[in-house]
Biopython code that builds the backbone (N, CA, C, O; Angstrom):
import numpy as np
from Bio.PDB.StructureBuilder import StructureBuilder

atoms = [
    (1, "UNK", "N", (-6.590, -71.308, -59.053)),
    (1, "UNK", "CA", (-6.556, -70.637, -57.786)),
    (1, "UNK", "C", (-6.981, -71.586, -56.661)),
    (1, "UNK", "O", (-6.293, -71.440, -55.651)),
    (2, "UNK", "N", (-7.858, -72.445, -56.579)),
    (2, "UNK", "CA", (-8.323, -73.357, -56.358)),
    (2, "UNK", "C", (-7.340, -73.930, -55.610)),
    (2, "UNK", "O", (-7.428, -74.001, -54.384)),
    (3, "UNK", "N", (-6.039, -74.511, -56.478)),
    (3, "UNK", "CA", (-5.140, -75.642, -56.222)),
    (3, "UNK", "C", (-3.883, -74.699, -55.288)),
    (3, "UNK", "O", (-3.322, -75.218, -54.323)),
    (4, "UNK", "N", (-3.565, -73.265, -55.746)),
    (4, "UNK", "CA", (-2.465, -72.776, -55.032)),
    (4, "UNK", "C", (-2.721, -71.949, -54.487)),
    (4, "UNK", "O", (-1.718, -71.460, -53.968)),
    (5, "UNK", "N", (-4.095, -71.137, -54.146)),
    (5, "UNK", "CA", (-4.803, -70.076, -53.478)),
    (5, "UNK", "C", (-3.969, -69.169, -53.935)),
    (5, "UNK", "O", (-3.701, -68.200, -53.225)),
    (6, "UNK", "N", (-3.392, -69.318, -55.230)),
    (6, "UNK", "CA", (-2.588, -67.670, -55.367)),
    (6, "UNK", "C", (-3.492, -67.417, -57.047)),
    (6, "UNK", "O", (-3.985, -68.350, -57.680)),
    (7, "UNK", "N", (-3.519, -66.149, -57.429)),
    (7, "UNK", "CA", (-4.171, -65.690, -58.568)),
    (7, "UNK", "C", (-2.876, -65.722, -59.526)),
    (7, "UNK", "O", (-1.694, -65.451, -59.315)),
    (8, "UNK", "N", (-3.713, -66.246, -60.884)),
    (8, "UNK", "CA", (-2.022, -67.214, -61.783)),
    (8, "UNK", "C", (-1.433, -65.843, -62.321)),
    (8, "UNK", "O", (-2.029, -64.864, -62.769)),
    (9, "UNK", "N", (0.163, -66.117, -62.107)),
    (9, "UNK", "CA", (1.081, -65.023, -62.626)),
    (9, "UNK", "C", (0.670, -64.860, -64.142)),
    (9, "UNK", "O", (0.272, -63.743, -64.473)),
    (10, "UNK", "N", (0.713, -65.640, -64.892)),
    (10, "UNK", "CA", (0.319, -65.354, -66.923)),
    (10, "UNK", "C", (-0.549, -65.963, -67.218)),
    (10, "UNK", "O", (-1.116, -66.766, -66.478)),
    (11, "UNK", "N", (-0.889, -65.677, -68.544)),
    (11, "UNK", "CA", (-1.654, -66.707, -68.883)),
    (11, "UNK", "C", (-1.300, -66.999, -70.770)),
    (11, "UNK", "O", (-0.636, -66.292, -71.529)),
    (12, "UNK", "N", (-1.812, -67.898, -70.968)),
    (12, "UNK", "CA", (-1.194, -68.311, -72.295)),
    (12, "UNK", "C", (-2.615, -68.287, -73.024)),
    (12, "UNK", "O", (-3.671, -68.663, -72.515)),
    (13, "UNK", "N", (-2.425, -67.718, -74.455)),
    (13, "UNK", "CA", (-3.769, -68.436, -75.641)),
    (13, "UNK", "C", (-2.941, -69.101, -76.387)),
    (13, "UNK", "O", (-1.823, -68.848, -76.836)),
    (14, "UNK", "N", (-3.803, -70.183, -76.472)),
    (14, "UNK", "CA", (-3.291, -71.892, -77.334)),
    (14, "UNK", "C", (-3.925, -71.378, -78.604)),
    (14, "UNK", "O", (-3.284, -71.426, -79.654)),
    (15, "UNK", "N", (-4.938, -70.972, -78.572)),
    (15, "UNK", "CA", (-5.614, -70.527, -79.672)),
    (15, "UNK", "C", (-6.449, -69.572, -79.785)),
    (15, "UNK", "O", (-6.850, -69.082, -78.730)),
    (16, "UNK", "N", (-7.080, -68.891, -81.366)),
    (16, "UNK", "CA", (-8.069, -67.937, -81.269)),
    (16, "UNK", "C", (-9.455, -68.037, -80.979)),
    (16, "UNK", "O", (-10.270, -67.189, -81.343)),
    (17, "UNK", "N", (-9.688, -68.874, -80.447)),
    (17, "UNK", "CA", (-11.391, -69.386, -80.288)),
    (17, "UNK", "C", (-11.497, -68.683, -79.442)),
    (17, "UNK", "O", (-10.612, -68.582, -78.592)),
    (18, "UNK", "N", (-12.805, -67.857, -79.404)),
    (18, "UNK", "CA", (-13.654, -66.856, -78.594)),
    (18, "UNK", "C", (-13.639, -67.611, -76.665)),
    (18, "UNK", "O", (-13.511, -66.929, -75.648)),
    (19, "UNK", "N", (-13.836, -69.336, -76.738)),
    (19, "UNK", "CA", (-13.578, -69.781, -76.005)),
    (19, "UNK", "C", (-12.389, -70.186, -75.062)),
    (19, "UNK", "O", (-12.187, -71.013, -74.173)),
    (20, "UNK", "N", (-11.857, -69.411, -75.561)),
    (20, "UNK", "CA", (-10.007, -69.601, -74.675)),
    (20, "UNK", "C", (-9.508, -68.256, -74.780)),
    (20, "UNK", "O", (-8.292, -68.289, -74.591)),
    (21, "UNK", "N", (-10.029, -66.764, -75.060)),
    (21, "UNK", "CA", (-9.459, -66.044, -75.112)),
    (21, "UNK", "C", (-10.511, -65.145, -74.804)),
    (21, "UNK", "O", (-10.022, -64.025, -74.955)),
    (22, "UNK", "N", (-11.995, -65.007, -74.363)),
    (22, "UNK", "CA", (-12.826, -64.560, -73.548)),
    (22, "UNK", "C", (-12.296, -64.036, -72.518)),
    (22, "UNK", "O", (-11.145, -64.344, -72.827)),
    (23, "UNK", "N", (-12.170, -63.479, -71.513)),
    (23, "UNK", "CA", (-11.990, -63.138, -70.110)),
    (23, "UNK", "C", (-10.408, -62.933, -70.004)),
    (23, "UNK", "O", (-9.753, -63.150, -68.984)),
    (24, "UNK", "N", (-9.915, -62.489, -71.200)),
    (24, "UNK", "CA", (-8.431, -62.162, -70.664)),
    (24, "UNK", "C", (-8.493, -60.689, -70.066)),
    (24, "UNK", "O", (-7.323, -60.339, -69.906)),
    (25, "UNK", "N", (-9.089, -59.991, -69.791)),
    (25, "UNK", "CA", (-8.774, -58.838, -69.464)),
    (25, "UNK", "C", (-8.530, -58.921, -68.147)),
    (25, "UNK", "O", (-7.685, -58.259, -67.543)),
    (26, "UNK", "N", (-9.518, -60.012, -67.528)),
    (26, "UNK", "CA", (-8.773, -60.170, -65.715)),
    (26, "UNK", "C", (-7.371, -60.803, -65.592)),
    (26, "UNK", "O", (-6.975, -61.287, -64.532)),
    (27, "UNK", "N", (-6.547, -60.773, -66.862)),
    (27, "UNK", "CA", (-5.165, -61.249, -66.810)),
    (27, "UNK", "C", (-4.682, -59.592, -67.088)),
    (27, "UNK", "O", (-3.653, -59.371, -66.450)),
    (28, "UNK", "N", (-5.118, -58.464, -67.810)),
    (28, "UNK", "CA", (-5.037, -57.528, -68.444)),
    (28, "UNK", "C", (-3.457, -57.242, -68.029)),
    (28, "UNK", "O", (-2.650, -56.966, -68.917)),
    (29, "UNK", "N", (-2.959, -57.339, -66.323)),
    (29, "UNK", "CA", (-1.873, -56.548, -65.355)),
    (29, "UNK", "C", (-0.666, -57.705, -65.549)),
    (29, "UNK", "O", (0.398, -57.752, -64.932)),
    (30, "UNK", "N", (-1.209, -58.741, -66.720)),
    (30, "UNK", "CA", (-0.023, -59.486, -66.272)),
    (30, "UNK", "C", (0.603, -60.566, -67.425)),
    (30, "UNK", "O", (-0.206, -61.018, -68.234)),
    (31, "UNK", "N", (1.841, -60.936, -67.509)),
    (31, "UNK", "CA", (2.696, -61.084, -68.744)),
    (31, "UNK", "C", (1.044, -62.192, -69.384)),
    (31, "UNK", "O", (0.329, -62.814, -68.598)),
    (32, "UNK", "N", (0.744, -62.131, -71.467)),
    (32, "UNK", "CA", (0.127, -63.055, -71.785)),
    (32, "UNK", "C", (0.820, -63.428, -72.779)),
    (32, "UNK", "O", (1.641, -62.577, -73.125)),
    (33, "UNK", "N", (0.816, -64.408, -73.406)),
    (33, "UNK", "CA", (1.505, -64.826, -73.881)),
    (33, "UNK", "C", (0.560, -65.899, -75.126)),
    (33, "UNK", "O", (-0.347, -66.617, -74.703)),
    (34, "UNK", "N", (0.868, -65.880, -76.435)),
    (34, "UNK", "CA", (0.492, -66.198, -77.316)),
    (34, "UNK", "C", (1.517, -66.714, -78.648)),
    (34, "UNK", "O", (2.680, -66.324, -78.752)),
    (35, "UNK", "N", (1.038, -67.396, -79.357)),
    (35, "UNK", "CA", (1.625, -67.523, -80.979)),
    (35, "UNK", "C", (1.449, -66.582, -81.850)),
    (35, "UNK", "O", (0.314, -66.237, -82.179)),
    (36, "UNK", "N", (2.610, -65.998, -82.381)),
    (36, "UNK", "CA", (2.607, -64.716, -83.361)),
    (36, "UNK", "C", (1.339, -65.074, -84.497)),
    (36, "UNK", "O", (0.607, -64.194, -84.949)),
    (37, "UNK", "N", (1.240, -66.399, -84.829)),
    (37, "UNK", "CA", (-0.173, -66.848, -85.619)),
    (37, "UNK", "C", (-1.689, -66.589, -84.948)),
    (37, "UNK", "O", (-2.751, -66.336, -85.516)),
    (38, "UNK", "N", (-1.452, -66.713, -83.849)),
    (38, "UNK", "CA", (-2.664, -66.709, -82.806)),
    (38, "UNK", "C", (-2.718, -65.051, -83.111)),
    (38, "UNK", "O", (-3.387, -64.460, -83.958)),
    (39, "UNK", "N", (-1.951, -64.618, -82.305)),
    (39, "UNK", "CA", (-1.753, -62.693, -82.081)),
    (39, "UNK", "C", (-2.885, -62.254, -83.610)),
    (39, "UNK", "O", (-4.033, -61.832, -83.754)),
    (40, "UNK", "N", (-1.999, -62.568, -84.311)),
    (40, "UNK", "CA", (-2.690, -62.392, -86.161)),
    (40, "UNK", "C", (-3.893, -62.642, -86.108)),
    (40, "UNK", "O", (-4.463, -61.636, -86.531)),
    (41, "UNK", "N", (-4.986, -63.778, -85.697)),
    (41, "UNK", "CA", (-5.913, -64.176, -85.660)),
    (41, "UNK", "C", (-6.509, -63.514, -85.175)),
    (41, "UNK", "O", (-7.491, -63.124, -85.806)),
    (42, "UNK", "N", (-6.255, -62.880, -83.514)),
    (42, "UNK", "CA", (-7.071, -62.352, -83.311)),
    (42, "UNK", "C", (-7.151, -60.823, -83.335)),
    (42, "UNK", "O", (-8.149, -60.164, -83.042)),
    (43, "UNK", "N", (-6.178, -60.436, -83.654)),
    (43, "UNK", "CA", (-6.391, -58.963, -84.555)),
    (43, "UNK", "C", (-6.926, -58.694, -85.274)),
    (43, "UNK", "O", (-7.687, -57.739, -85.121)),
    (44, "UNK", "N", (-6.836, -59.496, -86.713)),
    (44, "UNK", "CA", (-7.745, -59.979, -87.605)),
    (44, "UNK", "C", (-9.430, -59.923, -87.096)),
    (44, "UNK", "O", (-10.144, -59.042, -87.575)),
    (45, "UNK", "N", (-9.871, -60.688, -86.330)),
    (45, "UNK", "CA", (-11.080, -60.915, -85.861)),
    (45, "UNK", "C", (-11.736, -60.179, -84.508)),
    (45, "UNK", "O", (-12.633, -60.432, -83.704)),
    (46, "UNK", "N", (-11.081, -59.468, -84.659)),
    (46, "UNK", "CA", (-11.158, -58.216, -83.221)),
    (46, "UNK", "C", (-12.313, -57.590, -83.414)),
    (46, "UNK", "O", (-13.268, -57.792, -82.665)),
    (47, "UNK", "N", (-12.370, -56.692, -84.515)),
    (47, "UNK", "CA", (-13.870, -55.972, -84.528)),
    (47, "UNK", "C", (-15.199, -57.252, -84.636)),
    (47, "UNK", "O", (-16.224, -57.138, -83.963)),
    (48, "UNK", "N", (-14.962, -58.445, -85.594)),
    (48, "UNK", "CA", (-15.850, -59.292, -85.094)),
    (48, "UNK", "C", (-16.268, -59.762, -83.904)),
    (48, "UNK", "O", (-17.449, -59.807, -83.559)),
    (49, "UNK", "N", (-15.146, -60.190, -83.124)),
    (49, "UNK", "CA", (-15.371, -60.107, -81.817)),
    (49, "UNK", "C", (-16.139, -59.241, -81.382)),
    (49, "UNK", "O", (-17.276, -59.708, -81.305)),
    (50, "UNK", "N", (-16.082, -58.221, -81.063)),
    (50, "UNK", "CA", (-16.248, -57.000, -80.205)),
    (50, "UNK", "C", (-17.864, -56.685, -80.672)),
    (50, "UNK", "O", (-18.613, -55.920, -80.064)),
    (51, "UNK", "N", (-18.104, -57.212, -81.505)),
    (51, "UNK", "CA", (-19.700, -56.765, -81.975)),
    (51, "UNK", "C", (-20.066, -58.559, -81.578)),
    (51, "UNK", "O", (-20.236, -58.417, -80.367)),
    (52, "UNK", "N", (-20.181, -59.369, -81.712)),
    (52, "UNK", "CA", (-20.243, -60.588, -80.872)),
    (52, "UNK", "C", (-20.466, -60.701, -79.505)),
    (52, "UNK", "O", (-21.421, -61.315, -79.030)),
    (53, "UNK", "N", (-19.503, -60.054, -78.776)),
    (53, "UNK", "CA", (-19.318, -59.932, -77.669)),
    (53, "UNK", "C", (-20.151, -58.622, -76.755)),
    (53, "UNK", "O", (-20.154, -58.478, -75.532)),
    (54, "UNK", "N", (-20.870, -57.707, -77.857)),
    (54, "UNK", "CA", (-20.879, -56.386, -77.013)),
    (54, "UNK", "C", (-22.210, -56.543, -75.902)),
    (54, "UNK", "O", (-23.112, -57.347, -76.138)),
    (55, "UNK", "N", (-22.209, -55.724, -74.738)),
    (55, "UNK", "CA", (-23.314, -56.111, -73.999)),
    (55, "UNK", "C", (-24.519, -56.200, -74.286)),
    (55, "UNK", "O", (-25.253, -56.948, -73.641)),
    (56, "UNK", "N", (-24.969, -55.454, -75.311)),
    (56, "UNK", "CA", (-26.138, -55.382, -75.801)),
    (56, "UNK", "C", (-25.995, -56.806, -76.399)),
    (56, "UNK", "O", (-25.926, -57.620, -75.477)),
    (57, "UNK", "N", (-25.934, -57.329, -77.489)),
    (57, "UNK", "CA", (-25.929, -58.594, -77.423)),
    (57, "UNK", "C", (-25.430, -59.958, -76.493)),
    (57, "UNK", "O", (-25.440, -61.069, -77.022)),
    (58, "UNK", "N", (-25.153, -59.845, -75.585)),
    (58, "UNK", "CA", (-24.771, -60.788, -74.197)),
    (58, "UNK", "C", (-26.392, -60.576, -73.653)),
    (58, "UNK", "O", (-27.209, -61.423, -73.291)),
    (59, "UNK", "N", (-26.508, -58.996, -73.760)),
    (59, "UNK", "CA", (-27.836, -59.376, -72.921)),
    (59, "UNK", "C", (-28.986, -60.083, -73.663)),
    (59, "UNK", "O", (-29.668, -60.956, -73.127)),
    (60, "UNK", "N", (-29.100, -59.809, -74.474)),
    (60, "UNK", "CA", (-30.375, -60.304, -75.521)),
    (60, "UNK", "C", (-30.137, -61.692, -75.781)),
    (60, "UNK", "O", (-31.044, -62.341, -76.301)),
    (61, "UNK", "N", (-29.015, -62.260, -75.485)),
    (61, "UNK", "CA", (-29.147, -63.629, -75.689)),
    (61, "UNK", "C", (-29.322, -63.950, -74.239)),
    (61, "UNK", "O", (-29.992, -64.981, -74.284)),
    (62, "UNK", "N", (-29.067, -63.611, -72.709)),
    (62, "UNK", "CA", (-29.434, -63.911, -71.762)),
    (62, "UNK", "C", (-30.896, -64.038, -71.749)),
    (62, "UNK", "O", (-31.595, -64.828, -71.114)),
    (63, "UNK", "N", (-31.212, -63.146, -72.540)),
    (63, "UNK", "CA", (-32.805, -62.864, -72.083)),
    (63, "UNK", "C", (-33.393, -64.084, -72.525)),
    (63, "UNK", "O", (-34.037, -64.811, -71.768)),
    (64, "UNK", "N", (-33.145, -64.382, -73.989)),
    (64, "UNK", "CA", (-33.340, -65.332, -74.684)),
    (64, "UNK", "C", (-33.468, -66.942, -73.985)),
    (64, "UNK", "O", (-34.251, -67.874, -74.172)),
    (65, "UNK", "N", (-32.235, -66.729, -73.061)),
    (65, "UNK", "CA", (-32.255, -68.284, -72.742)),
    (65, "UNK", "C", (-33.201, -68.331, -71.064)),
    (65, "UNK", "O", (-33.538, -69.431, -70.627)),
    (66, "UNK", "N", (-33.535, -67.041, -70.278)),
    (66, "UNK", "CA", (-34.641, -67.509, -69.607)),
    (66, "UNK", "C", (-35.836, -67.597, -69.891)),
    (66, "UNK", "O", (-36.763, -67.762, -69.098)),
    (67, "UNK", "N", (-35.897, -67.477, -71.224)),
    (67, "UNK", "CA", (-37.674, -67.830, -71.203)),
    (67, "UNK", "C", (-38.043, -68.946, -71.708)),
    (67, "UNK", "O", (-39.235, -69.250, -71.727)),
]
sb = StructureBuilder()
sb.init_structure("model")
sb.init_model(0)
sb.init_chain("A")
sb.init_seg("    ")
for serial, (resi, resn, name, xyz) in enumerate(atoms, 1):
    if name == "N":
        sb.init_residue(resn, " ", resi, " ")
    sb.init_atom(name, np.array(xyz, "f"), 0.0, 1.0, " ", f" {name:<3s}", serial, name[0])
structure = sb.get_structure()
């Protein structure tokens, strides 16, 4: 956004790492695009995710890292 002041039309996952596929939901409205292997992966690992990810644990590790 930075480079074209416009918010990006798609977005692509290269892969299933928690780190490249975090924060897609602010893509949620718009074409994403993935590898039918990737898709698998993270279906597969969805409920892991989602207990990984849930706020209650985001927060407890925040807490964790200011003290």
């Amino acid at each position: 956004m930075a480079l074209t002041h416009r918010f990006p039309s798609l977005s692509v996952n290269s892969h299933g790492h928690l780190d490249h596929v975090v924060g897609n939901q602010v893509f949620a409205d718009r074409p994403m695009y993935a590898s039918r292997r990737t898709v698998e992966i993270l279906l597969d690992k969805r409920a892991e995710m989602e207990t990984e990810l849930s706020p209650e644990k985001l927060e407890a590790e925040i807490r964790e890292f200011e003290r």
